[in-house]
N, CA and C atoms as an extended XYZ file, in Angstrom:
591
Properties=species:S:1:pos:R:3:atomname:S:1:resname:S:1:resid:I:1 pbc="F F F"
N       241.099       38.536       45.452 N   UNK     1
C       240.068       37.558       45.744 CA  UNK     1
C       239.781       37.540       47.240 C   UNK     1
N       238.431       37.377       47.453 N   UNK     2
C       237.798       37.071       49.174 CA  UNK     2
C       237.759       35.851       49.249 C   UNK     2
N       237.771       35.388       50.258 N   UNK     3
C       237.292       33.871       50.360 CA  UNK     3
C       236.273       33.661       51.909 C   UNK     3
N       235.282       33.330       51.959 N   UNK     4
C       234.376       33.466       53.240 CA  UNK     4
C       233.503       31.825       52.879 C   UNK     4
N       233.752       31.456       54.415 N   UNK     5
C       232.866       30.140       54.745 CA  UNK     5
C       231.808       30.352       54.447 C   UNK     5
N       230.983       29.711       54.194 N   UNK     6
C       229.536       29.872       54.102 CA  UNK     6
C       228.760       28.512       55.323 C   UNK     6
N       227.544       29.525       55.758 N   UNK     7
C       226.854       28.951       56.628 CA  UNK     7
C       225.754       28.065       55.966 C   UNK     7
N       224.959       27.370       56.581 N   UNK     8
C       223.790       26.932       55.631 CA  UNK     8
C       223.015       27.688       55.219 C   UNK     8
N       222.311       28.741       55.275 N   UNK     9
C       221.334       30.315       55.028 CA  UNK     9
C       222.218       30.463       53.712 C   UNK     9
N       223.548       30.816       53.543 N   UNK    10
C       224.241       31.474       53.099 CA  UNK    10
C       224.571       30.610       51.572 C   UNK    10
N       224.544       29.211       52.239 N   UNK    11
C       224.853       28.161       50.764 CA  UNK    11
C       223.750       28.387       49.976 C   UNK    11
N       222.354       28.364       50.614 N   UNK    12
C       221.535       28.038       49.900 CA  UNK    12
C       220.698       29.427       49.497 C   UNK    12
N       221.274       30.253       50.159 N   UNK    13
C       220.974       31.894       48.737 CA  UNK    13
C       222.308       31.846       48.091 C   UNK    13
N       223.392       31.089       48.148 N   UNK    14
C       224.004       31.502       47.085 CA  UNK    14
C       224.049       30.573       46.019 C   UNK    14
N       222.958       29.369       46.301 N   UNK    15
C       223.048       27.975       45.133 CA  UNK    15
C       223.135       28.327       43.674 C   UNK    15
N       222.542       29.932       43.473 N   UNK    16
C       222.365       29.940       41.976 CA  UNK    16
C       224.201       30.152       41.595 C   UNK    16
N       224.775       31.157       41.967 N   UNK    17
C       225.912       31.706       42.042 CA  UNK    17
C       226.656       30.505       41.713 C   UNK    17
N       227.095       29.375       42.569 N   UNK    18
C       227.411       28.497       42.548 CA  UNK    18
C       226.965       27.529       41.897 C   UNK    18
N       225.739       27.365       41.184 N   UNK    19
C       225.629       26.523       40.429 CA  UNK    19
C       225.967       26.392       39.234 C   UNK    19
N       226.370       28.193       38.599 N   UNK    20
C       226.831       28.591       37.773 CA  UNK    20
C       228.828       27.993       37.509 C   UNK    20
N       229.286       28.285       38.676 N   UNK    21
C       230.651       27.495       39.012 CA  UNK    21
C       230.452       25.874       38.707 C   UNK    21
N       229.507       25.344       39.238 N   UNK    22
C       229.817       24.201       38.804 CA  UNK    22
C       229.932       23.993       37.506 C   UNK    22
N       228.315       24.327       36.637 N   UNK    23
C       228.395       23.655       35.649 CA  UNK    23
C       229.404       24.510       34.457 C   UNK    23
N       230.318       25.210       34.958 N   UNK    24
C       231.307       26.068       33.810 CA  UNK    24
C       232.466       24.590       33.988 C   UNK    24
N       232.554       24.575       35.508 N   UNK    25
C       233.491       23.026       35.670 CA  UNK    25
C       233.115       21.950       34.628 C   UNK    25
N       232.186       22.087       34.608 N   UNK    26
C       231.714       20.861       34.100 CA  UNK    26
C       231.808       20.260       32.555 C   UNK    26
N       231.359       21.631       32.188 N   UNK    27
C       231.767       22.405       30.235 CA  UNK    27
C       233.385       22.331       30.200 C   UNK    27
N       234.166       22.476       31.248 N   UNK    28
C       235.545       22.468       30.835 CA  UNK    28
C       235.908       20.829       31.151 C   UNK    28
N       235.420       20.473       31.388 N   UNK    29
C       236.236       18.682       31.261 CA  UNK    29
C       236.127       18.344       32.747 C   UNK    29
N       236.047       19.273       33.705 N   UNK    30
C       236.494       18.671       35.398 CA  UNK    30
C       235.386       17.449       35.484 C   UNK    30
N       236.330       16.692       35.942 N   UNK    31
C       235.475       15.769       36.304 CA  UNK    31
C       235.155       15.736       38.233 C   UNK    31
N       233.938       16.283       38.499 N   UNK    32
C       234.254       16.591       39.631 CA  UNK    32
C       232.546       15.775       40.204 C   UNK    32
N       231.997       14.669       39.544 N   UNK    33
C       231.047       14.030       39.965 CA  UNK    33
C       229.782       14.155       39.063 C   UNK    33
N       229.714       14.436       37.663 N   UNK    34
C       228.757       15.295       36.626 CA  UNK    34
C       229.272       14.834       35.737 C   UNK    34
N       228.030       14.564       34.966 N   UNK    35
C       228.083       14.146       33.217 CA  UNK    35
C       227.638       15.485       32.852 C   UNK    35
N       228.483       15.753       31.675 N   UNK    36
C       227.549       16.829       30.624 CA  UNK    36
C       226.552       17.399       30.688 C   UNK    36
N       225.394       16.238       30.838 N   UNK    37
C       224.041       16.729       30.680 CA  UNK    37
C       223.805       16.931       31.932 C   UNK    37
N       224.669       17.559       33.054 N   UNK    38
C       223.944       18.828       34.081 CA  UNK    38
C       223.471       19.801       33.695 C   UNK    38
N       222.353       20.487       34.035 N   UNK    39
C       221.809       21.931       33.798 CA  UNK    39
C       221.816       22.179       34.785 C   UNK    39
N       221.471       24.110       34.471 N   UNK    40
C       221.676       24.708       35.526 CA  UNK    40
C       220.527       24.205       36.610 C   UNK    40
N       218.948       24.102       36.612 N   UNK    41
C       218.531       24.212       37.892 CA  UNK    41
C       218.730       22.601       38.729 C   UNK    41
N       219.543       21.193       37.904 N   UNK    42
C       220.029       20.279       38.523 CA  UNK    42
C       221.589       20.755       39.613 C   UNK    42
N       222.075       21.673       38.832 N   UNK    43
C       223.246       22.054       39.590 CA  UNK    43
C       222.531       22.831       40.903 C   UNK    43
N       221.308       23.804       40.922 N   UNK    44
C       221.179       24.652       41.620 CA  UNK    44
C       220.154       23.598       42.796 C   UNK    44
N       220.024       23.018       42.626 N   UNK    45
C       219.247       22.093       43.455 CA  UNK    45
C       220.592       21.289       44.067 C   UNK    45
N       221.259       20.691       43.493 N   UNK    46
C       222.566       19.835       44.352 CA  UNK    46
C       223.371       21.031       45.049 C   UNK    46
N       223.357       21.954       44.892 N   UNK    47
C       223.753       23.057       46.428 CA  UNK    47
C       223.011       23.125       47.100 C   UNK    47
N       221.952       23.382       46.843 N   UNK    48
C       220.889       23.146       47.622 CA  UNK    48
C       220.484       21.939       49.073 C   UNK    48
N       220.831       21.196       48.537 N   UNK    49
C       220.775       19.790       49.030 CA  UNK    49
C       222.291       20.013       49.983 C   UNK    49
N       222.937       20.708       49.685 N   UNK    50
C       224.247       20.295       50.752 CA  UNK    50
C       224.310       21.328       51.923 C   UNK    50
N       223.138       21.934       51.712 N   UNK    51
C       223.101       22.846       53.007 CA  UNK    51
C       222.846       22.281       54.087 C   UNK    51
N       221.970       21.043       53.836 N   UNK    52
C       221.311       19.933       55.220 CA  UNK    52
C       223.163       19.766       55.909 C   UNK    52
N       223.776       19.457       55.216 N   UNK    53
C       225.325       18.846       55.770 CA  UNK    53
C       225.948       20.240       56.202 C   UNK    53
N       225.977       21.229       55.750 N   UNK    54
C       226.679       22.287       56.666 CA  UNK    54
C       225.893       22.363       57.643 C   UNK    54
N       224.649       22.818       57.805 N   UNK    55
C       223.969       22.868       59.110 CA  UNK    55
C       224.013       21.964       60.225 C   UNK    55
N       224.002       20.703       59.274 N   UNK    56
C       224.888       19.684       60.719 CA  UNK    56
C       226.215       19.628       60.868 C   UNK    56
N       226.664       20.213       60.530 N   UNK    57
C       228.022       20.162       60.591 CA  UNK    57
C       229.157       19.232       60.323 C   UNK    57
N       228.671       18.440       58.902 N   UNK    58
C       228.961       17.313       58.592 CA  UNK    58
C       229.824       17.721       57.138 C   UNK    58
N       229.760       19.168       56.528 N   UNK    59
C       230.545       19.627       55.815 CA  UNK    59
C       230.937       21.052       55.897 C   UNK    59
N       231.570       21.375       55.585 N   UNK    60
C       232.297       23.088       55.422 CA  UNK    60
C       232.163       23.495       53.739 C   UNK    60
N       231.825       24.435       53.504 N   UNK    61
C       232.072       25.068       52.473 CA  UNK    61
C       232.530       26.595       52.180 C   UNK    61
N       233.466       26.616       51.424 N   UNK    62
C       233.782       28.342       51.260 CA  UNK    62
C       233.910       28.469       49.848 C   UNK    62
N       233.641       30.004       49.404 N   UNK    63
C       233.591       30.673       48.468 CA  UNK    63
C       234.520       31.657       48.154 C   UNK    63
N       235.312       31.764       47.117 N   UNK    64
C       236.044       32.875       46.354 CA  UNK    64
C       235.407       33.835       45.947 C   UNK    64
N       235.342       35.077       45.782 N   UNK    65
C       234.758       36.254       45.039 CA  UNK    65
C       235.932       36.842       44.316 C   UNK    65
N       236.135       37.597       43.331 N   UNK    66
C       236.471       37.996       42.545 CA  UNK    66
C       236.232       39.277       42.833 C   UNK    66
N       236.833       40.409       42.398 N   UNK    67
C       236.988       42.064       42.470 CA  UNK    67
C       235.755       42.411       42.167 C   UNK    67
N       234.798       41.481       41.110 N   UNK    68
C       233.670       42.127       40.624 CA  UNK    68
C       232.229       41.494       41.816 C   UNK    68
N       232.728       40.737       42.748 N   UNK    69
C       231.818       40.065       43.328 CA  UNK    69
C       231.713       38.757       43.077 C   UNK    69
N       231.866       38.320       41.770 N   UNK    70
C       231.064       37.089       41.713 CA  UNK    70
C       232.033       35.937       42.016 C   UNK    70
N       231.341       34.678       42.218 N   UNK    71
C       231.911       33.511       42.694 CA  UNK    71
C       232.836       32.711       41.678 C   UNK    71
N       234.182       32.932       42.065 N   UNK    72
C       235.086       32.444       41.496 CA  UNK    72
C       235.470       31.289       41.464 C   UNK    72
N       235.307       30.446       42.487 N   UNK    73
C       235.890       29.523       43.384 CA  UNK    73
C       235.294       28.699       44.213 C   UNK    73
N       235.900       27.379       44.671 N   UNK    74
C       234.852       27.046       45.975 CA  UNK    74
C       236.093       25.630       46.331 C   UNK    74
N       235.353       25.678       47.602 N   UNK    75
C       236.292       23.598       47.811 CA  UNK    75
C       235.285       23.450       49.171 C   UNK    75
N       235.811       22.243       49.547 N   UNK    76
C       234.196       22.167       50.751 CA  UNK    76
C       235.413       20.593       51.483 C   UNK    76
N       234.843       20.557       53.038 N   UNK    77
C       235.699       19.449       53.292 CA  UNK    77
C       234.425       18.717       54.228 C   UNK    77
N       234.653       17.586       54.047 N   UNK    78
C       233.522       16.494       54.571 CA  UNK    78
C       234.074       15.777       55.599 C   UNK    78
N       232.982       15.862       56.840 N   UNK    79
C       233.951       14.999       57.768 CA  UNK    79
C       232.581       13.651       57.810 C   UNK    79
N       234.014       12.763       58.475 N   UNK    80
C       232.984       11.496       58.685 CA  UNK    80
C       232.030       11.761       60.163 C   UNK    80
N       230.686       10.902       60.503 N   UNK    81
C       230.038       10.850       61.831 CA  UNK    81
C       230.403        9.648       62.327 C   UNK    81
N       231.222        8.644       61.957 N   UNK    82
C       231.087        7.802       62.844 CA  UNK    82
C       232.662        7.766       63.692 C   UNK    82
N       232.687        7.609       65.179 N   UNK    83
C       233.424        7.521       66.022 CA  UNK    83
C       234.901        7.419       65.795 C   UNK    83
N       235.230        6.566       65.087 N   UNK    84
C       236.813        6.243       65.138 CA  UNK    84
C       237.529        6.976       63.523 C   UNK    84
N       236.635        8.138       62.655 N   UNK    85
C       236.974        8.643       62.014 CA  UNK    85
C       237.254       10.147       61.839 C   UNK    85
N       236.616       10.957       63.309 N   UNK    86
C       236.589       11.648       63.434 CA  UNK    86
C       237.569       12.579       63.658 C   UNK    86
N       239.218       11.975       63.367 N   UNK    87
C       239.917       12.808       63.340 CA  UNK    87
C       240.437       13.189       61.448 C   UNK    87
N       239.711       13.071       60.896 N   UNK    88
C       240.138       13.187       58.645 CA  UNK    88
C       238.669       13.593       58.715 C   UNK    88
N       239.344       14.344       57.394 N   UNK    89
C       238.369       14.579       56.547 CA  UNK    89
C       238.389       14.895       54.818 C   UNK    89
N       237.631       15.038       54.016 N   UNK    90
C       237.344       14.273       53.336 CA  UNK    90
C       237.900       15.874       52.231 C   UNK    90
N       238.450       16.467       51.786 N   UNK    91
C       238.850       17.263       50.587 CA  UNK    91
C       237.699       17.189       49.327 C   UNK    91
N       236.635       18.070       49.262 N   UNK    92
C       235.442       18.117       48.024 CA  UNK    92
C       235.416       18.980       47.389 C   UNK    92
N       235.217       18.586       46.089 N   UNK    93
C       234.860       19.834       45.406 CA  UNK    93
C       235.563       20.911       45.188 C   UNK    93
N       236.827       21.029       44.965 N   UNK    94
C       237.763       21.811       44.699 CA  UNK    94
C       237.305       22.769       43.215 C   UNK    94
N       237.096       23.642       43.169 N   UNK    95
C       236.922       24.354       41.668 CA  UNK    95
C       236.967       25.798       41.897 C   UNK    95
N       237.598       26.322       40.257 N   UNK    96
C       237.764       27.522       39.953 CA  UNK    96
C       237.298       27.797       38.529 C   UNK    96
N       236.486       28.762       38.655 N   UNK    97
C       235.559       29.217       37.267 CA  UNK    97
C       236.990       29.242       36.655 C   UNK    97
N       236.410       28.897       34.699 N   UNK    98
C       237.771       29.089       33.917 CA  UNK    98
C       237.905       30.540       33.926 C   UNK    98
N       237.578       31.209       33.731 N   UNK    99
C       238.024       33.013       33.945 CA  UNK    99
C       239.025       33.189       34.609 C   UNK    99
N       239.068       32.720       36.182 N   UNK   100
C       239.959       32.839       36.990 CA  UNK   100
C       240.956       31.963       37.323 C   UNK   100
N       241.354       30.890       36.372 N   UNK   101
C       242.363       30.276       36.326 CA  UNK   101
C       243.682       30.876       36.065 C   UNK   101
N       244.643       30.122       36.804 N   UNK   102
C       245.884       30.694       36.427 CA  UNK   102
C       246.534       31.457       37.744 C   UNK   102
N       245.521       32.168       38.180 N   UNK   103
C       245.700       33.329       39.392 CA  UNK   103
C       246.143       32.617       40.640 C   UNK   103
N       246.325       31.623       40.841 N   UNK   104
C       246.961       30.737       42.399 CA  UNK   104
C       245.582       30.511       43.113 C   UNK   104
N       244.298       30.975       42.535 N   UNK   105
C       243.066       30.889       43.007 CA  UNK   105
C       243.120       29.204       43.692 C   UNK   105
N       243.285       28.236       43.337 N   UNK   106
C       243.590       26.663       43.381 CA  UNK   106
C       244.256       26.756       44.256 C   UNK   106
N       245.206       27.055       44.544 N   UNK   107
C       246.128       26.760       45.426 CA  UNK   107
C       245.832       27.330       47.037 C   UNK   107
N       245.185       28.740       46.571 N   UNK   108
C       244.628       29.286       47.989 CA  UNK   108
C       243.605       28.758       48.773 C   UNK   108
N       242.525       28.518       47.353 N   UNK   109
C       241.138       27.324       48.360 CA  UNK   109
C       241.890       26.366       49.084 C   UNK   109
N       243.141       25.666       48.348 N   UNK   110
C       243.677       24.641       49.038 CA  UNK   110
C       244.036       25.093       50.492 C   UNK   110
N       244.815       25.567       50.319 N   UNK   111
C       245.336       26.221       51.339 CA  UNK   111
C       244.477       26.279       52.913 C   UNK   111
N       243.232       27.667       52.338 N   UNK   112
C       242.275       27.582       53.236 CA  UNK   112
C       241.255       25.947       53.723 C   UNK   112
N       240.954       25.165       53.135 N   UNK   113
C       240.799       24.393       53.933 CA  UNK   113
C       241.435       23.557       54.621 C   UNK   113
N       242.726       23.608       54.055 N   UNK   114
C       244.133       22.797       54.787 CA  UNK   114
C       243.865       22.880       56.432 C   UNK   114
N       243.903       24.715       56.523 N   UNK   115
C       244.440       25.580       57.496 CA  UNK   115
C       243.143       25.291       58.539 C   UNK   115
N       241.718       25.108       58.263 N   UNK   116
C       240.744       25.401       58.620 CA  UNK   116
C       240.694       23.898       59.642 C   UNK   116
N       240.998       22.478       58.793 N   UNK   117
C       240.983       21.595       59.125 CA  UNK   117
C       241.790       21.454       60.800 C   UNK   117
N       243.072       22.297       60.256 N   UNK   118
C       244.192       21.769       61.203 CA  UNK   118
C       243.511       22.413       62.115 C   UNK   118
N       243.035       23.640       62.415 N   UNK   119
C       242.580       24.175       63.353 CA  UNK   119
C       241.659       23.510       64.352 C   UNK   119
N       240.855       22.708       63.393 N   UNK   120
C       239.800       21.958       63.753 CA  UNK   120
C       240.155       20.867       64.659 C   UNK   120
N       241.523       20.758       64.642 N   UNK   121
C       242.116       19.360       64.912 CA  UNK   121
C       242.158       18.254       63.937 C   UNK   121
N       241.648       18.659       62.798 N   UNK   122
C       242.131       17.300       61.597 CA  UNK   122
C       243.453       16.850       61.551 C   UNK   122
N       243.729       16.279       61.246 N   UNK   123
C       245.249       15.531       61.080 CA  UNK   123
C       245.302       14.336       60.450 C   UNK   123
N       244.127       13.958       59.580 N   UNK   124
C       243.871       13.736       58.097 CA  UNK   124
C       243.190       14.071       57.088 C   UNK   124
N       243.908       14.355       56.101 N   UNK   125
C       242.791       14.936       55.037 CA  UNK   125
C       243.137       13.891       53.745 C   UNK   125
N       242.228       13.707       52.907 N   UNK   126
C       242.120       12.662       51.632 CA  UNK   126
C       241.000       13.475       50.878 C   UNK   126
N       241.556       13.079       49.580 N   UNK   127
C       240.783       13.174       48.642 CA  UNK   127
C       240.545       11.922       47.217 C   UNK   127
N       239.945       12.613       45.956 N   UNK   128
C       240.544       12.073       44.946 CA  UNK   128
C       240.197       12.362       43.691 C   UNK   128
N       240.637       12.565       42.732 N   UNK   129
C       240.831       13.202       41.457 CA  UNK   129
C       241.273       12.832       40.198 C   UNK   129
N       240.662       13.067       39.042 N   UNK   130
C       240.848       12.385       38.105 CA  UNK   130
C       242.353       12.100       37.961 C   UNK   130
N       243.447       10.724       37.572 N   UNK   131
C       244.385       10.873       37.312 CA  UNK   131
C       244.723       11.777       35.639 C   UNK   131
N       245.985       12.431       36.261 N   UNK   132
C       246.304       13.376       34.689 CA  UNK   132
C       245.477       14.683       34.490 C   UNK   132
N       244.738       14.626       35.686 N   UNK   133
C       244.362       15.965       35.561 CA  UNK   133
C       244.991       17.086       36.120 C   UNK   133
N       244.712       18.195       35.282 N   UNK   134
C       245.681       19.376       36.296 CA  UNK   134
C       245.477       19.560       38.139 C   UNK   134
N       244.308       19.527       38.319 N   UNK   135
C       244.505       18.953       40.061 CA  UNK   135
C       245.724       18.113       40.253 C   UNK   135
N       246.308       17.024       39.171 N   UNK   136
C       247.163       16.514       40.127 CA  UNK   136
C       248.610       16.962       40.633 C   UNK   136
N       248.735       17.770       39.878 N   UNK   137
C       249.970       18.833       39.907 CA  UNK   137
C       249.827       19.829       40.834 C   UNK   137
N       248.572       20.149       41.241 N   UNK   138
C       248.234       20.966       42.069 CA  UNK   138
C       248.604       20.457       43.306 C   UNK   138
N       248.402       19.556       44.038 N   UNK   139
C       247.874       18.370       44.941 CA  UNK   139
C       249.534       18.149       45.130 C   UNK   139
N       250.043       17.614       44.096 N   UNK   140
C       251.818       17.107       44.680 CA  UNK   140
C       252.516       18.267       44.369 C   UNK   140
N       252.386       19.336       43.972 N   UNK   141
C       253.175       20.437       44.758 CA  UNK   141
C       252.390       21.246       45.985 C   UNK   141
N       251.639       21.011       46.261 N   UNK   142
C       251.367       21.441       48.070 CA  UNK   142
C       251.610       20.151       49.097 C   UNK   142
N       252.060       19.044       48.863 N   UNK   143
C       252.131       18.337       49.353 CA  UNK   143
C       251.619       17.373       49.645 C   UNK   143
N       250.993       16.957       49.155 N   UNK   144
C       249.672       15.750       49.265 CA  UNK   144
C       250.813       14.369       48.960 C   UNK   144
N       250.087       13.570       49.380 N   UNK   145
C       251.112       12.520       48.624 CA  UNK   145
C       250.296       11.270       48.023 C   UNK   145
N       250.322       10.241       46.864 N   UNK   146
C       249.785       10.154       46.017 CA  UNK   146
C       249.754        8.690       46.824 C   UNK   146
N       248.628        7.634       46.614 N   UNK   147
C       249.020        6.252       47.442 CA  UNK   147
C       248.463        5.983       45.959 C   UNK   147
N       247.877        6.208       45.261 N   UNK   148
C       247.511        5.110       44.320 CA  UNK   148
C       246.245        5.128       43.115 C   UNK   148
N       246.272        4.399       42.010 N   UNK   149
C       245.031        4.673       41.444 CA  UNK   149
C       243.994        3.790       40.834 C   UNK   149
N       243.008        4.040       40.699 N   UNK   150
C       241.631        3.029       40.714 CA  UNK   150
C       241.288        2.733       39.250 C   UNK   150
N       241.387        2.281       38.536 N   UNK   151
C       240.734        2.471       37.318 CA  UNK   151
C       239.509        2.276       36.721 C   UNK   151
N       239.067        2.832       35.602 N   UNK   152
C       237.576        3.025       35.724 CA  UNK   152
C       237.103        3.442       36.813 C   UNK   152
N       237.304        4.177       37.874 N   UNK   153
C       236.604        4.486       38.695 CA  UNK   153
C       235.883        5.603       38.750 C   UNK   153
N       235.544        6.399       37.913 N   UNK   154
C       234.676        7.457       37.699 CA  UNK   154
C       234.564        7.696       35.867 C   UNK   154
N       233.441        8.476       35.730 N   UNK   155
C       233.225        8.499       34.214 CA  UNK   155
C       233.484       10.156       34.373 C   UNK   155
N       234.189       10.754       33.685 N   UNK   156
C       234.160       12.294       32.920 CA  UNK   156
C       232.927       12.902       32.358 C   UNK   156
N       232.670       14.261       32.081 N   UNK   157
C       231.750       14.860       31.544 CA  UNK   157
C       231.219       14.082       30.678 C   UNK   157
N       231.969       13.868       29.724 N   UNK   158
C       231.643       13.205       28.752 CA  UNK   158
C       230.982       11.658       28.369 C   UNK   158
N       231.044       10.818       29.466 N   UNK   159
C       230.775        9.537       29.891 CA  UNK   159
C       231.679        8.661       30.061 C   UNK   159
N       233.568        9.038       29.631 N   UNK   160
C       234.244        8.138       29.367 CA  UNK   160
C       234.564        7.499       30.919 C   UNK   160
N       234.736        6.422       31.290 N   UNK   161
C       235.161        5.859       32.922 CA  UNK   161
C       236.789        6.418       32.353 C   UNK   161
N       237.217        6.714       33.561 N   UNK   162
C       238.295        7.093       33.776 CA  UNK   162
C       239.207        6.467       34.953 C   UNK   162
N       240.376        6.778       35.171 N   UNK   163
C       241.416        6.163       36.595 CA  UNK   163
C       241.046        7.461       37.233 C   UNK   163
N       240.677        7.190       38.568 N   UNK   164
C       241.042        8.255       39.764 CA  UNK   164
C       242.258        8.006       40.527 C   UNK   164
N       242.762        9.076       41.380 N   UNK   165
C       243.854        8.695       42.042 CA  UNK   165
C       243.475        9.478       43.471 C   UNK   165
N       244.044        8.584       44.243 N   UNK   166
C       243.697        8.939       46.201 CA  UNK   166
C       245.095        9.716       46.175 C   UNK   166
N       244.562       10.683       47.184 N   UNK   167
C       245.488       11.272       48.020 CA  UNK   167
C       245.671       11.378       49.347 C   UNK   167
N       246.583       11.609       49.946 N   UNK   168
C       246.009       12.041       51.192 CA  UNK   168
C       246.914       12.894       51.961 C   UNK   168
N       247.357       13.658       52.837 N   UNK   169
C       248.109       14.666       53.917 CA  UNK   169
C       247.504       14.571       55.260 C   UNK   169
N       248.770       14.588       55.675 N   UNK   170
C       248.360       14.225       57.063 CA  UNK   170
C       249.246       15.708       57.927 C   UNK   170
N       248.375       16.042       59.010 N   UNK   171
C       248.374       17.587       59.528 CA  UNK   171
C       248.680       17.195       60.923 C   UNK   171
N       249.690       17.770       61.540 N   UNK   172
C       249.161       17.977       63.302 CA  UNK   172
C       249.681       16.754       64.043 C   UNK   172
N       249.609       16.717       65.234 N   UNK   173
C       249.868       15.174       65.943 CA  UNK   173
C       248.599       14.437       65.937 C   UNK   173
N       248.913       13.288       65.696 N   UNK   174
C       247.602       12.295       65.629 CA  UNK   174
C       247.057       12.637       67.184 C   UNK   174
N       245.907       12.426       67.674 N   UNK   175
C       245.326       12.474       69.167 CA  UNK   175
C       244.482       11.416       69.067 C   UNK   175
N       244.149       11.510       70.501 N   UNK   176
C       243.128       10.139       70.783 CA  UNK   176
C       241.428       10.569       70.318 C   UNK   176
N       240.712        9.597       70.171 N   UNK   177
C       239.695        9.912       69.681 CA  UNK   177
C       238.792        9.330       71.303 C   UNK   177
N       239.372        9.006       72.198 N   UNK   178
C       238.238        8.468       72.938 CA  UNK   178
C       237.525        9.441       73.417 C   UNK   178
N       238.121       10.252       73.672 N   UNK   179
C       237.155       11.781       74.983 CA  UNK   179
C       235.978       12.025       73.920 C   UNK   179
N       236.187       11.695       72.433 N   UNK   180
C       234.874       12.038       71.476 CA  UNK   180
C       233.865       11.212       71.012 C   UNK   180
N       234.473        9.697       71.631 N   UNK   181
C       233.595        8.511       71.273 CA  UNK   181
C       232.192        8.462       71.860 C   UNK   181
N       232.053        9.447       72.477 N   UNK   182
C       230.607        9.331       73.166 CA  UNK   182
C       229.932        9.978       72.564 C   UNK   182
N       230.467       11.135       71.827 N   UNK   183
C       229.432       12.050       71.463 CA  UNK   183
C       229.625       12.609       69.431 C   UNK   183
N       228.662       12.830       69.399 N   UNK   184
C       228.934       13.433       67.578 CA  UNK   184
C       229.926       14.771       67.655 C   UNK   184
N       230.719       14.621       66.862 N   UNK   185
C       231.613       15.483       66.849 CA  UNK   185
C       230.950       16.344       65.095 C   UNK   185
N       231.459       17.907       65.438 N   UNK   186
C       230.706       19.160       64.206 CA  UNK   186
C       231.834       19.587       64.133 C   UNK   186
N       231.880       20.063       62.981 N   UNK   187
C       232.543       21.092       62.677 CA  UNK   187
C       232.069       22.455       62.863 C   UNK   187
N       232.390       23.265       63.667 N   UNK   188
C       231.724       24.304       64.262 CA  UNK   188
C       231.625       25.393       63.213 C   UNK   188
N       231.034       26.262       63.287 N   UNK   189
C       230.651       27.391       62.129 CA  UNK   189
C       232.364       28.260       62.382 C   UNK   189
N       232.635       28.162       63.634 N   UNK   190
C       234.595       29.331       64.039 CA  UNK   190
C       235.347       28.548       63.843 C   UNK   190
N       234.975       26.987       63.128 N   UNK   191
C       236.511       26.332       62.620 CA  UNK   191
C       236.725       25.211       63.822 C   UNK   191
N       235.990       24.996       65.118 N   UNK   192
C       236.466       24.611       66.114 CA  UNK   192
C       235.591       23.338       66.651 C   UNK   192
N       236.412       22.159       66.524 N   UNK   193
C       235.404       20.741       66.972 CA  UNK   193
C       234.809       20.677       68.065 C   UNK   193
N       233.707       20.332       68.325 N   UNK   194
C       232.590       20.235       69.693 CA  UNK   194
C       232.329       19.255       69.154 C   UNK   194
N       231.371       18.667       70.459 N   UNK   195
C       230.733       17.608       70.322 CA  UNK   195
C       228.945       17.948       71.070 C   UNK   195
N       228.425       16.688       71.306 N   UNK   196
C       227.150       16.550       71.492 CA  UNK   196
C       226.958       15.185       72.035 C   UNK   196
N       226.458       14.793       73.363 N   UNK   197
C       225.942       13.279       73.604 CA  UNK   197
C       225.453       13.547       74.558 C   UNK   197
């Protein structure tokens, strides 16, 4: 398997590719923000739409390929814009086509945005995920640690509301956020925080 960031140009010629990943997620039970009745050109339009956030640099996204090319995989990490949050970020969208399950594919996306973050200077990351789902096994053996869960807080493919559960890992030495309070902080296209003011 490859795994390569994608730029905004790059998300949004590959929306079909990926829209295909989602909605296979979606047919298998993940509950990853989608009822059932997604189709494909609703999926291919909501990639679409998230290219505005990589280009500002308000999300990251990367892609898995598979030996044959096609998109196996994906996870994406969201940072906040406002001032005193700018050191976390936000764990999205974690998925692996069912084909390629099984292969540690999960564990490596993890991985790579773990790695990408810390680089970045993150030194929080959170997410959250259906409770009882196989993500959560995923999640507490890399280390995440579990604070708690919501109930009813999201509905499944299917419509049922379900419990989610927060996670979160914490990376790196905490640092000060003031030298960045002046200005918008990006996630740079090389992994590396700048700012702007």
């Amino acid at each position: 398997m490859t795994t390569i960031r994608l730029d905004a140009a790059e998300l949004g010629a590959r929306a079909e590719e990926l829209a295909d990943l989602l909605t296979d997620a979606v047919a298998g039970g993940a509950s990853v923000g989608f009822l059932a009745s997604l189709d494909r050109p609703g999926a291919v339009a909501w990639w679409r739409e998230r290219a505005a956030g990589v280009a500002a640099g308000r999300r990251a996204v990367w892609v898995a390929h598979d030996a044959d090319g096609r998109v196996a995989g994906t996870v994406g990490l969201d940072f906040p814009d406002k001032p005193n949050s700018r050191h976390r970020a936000e764990l999205v969208k974690l998925m692996v086509h069912r084909r390629a399950r099984g292969q540690g594919l999960g564990r490596s996306l993890l991985a790579t945005a773990e790695d990408a973050a810390r680089a970045a200077g993150i030194t929080l990351l959170h997410l959250d995920t259906e409770t009882g789902s196989p993500a959560e096994r995923l999640y507490q053996s890399a280390g995440w640690t579990r604070l708690g869960a919501i109930p009813d807080y999201a509905a499944d493919p299917a419509g049922t509301l379900r419990p989610t559960t927060i996670y979160y890992k914490q990376s790196g030495a905490a640092r000060s956020l003031r030298a960045a309070a002046g200005g918008t902080v990006r996630f740079a296209a090389g992994g590396a925080v700048s700012g702007n003011g």
